[in-house]
N, C-alpha and C positions, 0 to 999 in steps of 0.2 A: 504493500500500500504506500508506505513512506517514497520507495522508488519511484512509484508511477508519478508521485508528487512532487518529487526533483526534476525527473523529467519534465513533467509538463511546463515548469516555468525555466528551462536550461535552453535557452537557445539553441547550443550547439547541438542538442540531442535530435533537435529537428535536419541543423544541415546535414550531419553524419547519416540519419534517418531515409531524408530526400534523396543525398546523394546514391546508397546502397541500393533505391527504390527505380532509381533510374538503370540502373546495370544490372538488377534483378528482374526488370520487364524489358532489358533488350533497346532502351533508346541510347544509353551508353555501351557499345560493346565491346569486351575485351579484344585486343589484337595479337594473331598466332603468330608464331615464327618456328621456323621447320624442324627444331630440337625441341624434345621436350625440356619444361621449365618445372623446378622443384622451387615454390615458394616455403620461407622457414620464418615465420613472424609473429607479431601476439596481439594483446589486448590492450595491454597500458604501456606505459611509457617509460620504458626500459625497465634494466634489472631483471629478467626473467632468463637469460641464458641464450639467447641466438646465436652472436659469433658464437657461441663456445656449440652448437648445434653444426651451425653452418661450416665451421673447423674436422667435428667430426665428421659431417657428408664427402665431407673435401678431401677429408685422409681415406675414407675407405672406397671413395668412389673412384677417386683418381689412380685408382691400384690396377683399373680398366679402363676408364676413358680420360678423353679431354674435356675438360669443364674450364666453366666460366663462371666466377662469382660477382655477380653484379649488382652493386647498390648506389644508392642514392650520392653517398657522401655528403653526410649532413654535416656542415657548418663548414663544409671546405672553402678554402679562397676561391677555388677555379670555379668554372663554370662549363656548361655543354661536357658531351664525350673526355673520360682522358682515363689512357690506361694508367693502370698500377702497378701492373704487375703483366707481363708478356710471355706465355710459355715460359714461365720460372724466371725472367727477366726483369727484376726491380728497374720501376722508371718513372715512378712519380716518389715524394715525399710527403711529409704527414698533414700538409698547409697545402698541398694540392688535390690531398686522395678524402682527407678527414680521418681522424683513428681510427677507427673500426678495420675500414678497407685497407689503411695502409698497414693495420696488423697484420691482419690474415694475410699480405701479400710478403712481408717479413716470413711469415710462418711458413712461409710455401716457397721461398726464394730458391730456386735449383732444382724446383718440380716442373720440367717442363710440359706437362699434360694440365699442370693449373695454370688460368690466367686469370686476374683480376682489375676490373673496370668499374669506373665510376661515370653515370649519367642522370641526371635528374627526372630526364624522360624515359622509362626504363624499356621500352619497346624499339626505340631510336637507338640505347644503348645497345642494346641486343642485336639488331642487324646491321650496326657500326662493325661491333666485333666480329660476327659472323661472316663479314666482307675481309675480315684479314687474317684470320685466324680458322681453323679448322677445328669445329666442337662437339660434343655428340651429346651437352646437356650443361643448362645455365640454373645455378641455384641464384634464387633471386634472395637476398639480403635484406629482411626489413619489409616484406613485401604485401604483407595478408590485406594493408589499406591502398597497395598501388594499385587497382584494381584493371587499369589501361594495359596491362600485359596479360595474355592470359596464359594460367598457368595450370600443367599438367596436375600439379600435389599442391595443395595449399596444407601445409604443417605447421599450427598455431600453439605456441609454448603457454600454458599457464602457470602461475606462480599459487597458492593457497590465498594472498592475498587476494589476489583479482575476482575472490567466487565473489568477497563483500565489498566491495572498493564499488565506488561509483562513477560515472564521467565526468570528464573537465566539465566545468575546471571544478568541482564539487570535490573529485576523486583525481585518479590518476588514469583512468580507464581511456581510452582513444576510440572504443566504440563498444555499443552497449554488448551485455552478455549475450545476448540472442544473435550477434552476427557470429556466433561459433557454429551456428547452424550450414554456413557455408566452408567450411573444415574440413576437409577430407582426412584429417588426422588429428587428435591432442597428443601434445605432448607434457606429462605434468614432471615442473620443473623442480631441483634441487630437493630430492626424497632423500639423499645422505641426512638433513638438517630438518630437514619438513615435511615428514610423508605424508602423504593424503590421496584418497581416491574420489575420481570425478569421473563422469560418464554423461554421453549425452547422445541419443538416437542413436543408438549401435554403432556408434562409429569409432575406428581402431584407437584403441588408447595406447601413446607408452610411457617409460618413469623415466626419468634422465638422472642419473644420478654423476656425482663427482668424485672423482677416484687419483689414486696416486699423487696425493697434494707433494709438493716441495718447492724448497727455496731456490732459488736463481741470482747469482751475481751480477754486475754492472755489464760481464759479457755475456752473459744467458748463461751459463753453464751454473752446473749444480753448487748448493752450496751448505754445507753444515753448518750452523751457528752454534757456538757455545750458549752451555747451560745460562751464564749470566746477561748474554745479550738481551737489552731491552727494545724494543722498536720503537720509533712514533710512524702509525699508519697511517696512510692517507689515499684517496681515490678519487675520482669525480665520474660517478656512478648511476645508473638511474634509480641507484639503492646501495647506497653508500654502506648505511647499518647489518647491511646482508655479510660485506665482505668482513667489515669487524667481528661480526659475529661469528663468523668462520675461522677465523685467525685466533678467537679464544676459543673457538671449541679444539682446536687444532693444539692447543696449548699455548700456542705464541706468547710471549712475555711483550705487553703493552706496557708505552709510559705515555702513552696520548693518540688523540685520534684526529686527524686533520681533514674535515667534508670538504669536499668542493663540488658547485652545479656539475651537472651531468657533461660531457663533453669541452668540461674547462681548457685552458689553453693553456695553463701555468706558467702566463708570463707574468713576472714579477715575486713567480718562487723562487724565495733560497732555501734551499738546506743549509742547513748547522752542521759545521765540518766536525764537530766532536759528539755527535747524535748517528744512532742507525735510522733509517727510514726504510719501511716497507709498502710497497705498492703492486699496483695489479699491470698486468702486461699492457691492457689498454690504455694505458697511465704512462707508462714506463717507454711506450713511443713517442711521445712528445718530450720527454726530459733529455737533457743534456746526462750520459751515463756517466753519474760519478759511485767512486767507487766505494760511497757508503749507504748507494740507494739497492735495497733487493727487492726482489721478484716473488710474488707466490704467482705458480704455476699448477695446472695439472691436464685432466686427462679425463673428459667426458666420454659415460656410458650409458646410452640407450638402446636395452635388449630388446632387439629385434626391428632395430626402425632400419639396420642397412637392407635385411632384406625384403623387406613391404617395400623400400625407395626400389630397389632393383627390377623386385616385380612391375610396379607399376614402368617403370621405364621401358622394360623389357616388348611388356603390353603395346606401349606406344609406338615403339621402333618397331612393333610387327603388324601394327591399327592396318598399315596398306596392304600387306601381305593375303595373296592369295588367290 
C-alpha cells in the first residue's frame, strides 16, 4: 500500500513507467546485431556485483570465443565510440574509458579473444566494433535499462536490499521491482555475507557468491600482511559499507574508513606516507600506485550460470540452422 503511495506522487516512476510501456508495445524497438548479446545488469544503483559478473563471463567464455565487453563509460571524459581495450591491446586510459571498462580491460590485457569498448549509444557501439574486429558474442555492461540494443540474455543481479528499497530518488532502485518480469535470469548477489532466496515466474535463478579473497600490492601481485598491520579503507562505491563490511568479516585490522561518491575521481587524495591504505580494484585504477596502497581482490562464483550462458548462445548460433 505504502509503495503504491510513493509511486503515485514520484515522478520518475511515471517516466521509467512510460518509457518501458513504449518498448513493451513495440513503438520503441530494440535493434539486432548479428552476434548474440548477453546483457548483465540490475535494479539500483550500483553495489550489486556486475563487473565482478561480467569479469566472470569474460574469463570463462573467452576460453572459446571472441567477445566484446561493451559499456557505456559512465562519467568518462571522451565521448562517441572508443576502444579500450583491442584483442588484448590496452589503448585507452581510465579519463577516457571510465573505471569500470578501463578495469576489466586491465584485467584482460594479453587476452587476445577479449576486447573492450566504450559507446554511449550501445547499438552504434556494437556494429562500430563488429566493423573491425571479429566476434562471436558482446556482453553488454550495465545494460538491463539500455533497452535500444536488443539483447539475446538479459541477466539482472539482485542485492537482498533491493526486494525493500524503493525508487529514486525515494530509494536507490532505477526501476520499479516489477521490470524483473522482463529477466531472462536472476542473479542473487553476495550469498558469502547475505544469503537469501528470491524467485519470480519460474525463471532460472543463481547465487553469486565471493570466493578466494586476498590482498594485492601496488603491482597487483599477492601480498601477506602482518599480524599488526592496521588499514585505513576506503572506496567510492555504489555501496561503500558493503566493502567495509567484508574486510571485517574477513578479519582485516581497520583504523578508519574513508566513503567517497560512487565513481569519484580522487583528485585531490593524498595518502599519508606513514598509514596503510586498503582499497578495491575499481578504486585502485584511478590512483597513482604507491607503495602503501593495497588491493582486496578475489574470484566470483556463480554455479551454473556458465553453462545456461552457453546454452543459450549455442541456441542462437544455430536459430538459422536447418
Amino acid at each position: 500500500m505504502w509503495q503504491s503511495i510513493i509511486n503515485a506522487v514520484n515522478p520518475y516512476f511515471y517516466i521509467v513507467s512510460l518509457r518501458n510501456l513504449l518498448y513493451d508495445f513495440g513503438v520503441f524497438k530494440p535493434k539486432k546485431v548479428p552476434v548474440p548479446v548477453v546483457s548483465v545488469g540490475n535494479l539500483s544503483c550500483g553495489g550489486t556485483g556486475k563487473t565482478s559478473v561480467v569479469r566472470f563471463l569474460a574469463e570463462k567464455l573467452s576460453q572459446d570465443t571472441s567477445l566484446l565487453i561493451l559499456s557505456r563509460g559512465y562519467r568518462r571524459k571522451s565521448k562517441g565510440f572508443k576502444w579500450v581495450l583491442k584483442e588484448g591491446r590496452l589503448l585507452g586510459d581510465v579519463y577516457e574509458a571510465g573505471d569500470e571498462p578501463y578495469l576489466l580491460a586491465r584485467l584482460f590485457e594479453g587476452n587476445s579473444r577479449v576486447s573492450v569498448a566504450v559507446c554511449e549509444k550501445r547499438y552504434k557501439g556494437a556494429l562500430q566494433a563488429l566493423k573491425e574486429v571479429e566476434l562471436n558474442l558482446i556482453i553488454l555492461d550495465d545494460g538491463f535499462q539500455h533497452r535500444a540494443l536488443y539483447r539475446d540474455l538479459d541477466l539482472v543481479l539482485i542485492k537482498r536490499k533491493d526486494l525493500s528499497d524503493r525508487l529514486l530518488p525515494f530509494g536507490r532502485l532505477r526501476e520499479p521491482k516489477v521490470s524483473l518480469k522482463r529477466a531472462h535470469a536472476l542473479i542473487l548477489a553476495y550469498q558469502e555475507i547475505c544469503p537469501f532466496e528470491f524467485s519470480l515466474e519460474n525463471k532460472p535463478v543463481f547465487k553469486m557468491y565471493r570466493r578466494n579473497f586476498r590482498l594485492l600490492n601496488h603491482e597487483l601481485k599477492p601480498f601477506e600482511p602482518h599480524n599488526s598491520i592496521e588499514f585505513i579503507a576506503f572506496s567510492a562505491l555504489g555501496d561503500n559499507e558493503q566493502f567495509f563490511n567484508t574486510l571485517e568479516g574477513l578479519g582485516i585490522k581497520l583504523k578508519g574508513r574513508l566513503s567517497f561518491p560512487d565513481h569519484w575521481d580522487y583528485k585531490g587524495f593524498t595518502p599519508k606516507e606513514d598509514e596503510f591504505y586498503l582499497t578495491t580494484l575499481k578504486d585502485f585504477v584511478k590512483l597513482r600506485p604507491l607503495p602503501n596502497i593495497f588491493v582486496l581482490d578475489f574470484k566470483v562464483d556463480v554455479p551454473g550460470l556458465e553453462e545456461f550462458v552457453k546454452d543459450v548462445i549455442l541456441r542462437e548460433a544455430c536459430s538459422g540452422c536447418g
